[in-house]
Residue, then its C-alpha position, 0 to 999 in steps of 0.5 A: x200721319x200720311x193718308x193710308x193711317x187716316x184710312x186706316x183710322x176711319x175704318x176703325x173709327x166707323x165700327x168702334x161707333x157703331x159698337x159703342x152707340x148699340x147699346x143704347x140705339x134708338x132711344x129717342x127721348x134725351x131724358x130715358x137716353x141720360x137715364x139708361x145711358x148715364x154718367x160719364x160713360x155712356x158708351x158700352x152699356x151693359x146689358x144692351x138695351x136698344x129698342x126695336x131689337x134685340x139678342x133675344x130675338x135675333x140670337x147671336x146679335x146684338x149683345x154689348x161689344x157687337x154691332x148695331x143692324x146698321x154696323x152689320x150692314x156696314x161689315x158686309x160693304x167694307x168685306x165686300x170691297x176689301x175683298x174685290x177692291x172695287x165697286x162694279x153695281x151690278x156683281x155688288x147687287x148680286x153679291x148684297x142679294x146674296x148677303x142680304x138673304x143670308x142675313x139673319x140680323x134685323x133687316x131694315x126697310x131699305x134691304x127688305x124693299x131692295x130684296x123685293x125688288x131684286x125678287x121682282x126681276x129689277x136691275x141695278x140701279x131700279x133694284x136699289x130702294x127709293x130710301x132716302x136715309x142715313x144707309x147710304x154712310x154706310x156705304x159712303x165711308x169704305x168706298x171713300x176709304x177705297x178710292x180716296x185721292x183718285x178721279x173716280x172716288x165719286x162716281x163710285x160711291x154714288x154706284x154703291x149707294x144706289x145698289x141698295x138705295x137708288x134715291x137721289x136724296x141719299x147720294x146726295x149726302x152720302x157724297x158730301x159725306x165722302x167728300x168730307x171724309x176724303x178731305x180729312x184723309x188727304x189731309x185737311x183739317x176739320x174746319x177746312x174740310x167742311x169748309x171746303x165742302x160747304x163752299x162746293x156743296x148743292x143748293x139743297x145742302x145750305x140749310x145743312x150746313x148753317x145747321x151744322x155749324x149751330x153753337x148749341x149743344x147736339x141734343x138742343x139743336x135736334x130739338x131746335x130742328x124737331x121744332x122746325x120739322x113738326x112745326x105744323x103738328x106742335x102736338x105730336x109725340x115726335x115734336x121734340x124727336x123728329x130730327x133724331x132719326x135717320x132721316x136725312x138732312x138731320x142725320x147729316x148735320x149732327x155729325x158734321x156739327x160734332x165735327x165743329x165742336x169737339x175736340x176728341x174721338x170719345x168725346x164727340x160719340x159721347x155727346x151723340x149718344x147723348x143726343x139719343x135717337x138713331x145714334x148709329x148712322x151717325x156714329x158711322x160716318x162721324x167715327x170714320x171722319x173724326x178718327x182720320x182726322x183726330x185718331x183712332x177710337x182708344x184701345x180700351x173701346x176696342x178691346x170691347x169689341x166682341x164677335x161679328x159674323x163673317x158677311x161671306x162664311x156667316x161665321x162668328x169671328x172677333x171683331x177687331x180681327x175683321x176690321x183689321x182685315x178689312x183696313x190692310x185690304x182696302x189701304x193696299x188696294x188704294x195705295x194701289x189705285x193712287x199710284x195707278x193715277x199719279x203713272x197715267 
């Protein structure tokens, strides 16, 4: 398969994650998380039950087969670049004020703190949120998709991350996130990917990556790092869940040890989901990764898919009808780009 199908792939793999984790989002403690989500299907789960939100309070949202908040957040970016075919910070500054304050989802504090910044006369990239959470893959994987194999691929992502995180935290990851996606799609394996990456990677990265690269099963090692995080309060009610979050460096290294250690799409969501916590930011950026590099998330998760609203007609339509649209789009738009490269 040549790089457009493994962009094709990511994209797919990005949304059919996010989906198949909501159900379950946010449940923090591994045992209620094997309790609720059990058995040899985690994925799915109905009624969906995650925690703080819900289809009651944010009718139209939120039932099984639809997107988590972040999902949601992540439609709207992969619409938004199909549809202009490049990333410019301020018309996607304008265009995310526009999104966001039609959005009748649960606005997270990174959109809620950049909407008051944008209400407040600031200008991209002030306007962006001093957040340093896993929102920037949401961001990260359709601009990689988009700009994948040419020279401004980085440059462009960091744009995007910092429209609506201006934190030097989150671009951070959220380029290694890229690079690592890029490589799989122009074809590297796993193993070389985060090789390749690791060996490239910032100072502030390596403890990441040795992390990463951990023999022990996901929800052991968020233990293991929850440890170290709260070494200081052993007492805390977060002792054991602190690394679960959305918080980065942790929620970067779940899913690149996911990418080390299992050999399928299904059964690296799986075992995130089983991992519990903030299972949707992680399934984003691994769904993308593992699909272009091991293939799409399977039909029938796919066909579970339900209905989202359109980020720009904020009409229902089906799922899968959109993410097609969006992966024709951007894998036009980036043939396009790359051919543009190889004549200049």
């Amino acid at each position: 398969m040549g790089s457009l199908g493994r962009i094709r792939n990511a994209i797919f793999g990005a949304f059919a994650g996010d989906a198949a984790c909501m159900t379950t989002h946010w449940i923090y403690d591994p045992k209620e998380m094997a309790s609720v989500a059990g058995g040899e299907e985690p994925e799915f789960k109905t009624p969906a039950s995650p925690r703080f939100y819900s289809a009651s309070e944010f009718p139209g949202h939120y039932e099984t087969g639809s997107f988590s908040p972040y999902g949601e957040q992540l439609l709207f970016v992969a619409q938004y670049v199909a549809k202009a075919g490049e990333v410019e910070g301020e018309a996607m500054t304008e265009a995310m004020r526009d999104w966001a304050t039609a959005y009748t989802g649960r606005k997270d504090h990174a959109t809620q703190a950049f909407l008051a910044n944008v209400a407040n006369g600031l200008k991209f990239p002030e306007s962006g949120a001093d957040d340093n959470q896993a929102h920037c893959f949401l961001k990260a994987v359709p601009v990689t998709c988009l700009y994948a194999g040419t020279p401004e691929r980085r440059d462009k992502v960091e744009e995007a991350i910092r429209v609506h995180q201006n934190n030097d935290e989150a671009v951070r990851f959220g380029l290694l996130a890229s690079d690592l996606l890029e490589r799989v799609i122009l074809g590297d394996s796993l193993e070389e990917a985060v090789g390749y990456v690791e060996a490239r990677a910032p100072p502030e990265a390596a403890k990441a990556f040795d992390d990463a690269r951990s023999k022990l099963p996901l929800s052991d090692l968020l233990t293991k790092l929850s440890n170290e995080i709260m070494k200081d309060k052993p007492d805390s009610p977060f002792y054991n869940l602190a690394a679960r979050s959305c918080a980065l460096p942790s929620a970067f290294v779940a899913p690149v040890h996911e990418l080390l250690n299992q050999d399928s799409y299904v059964s690296a969501m799986r075992e995130n989901i089983l991992a519990a916590g903030d299972t949707c930011s992680r399934a984003i950026f691994l769904g993308a990764v593992v699909a272009a590099a091991r293939g799409p998330p399977p039909q029938a998760w796919v066909d579970k898919l339900t209905t989202a609203k359109d980020s720009f007609t904020h009409k229902p339509a089906p799922i899968a009808d959109l993410v097609a649209d969006i992966a024709d789009k951007i894998v036009a738009h980036n043939e396009k780009k790359n051919m543009k490269t190889t004549c200049d």
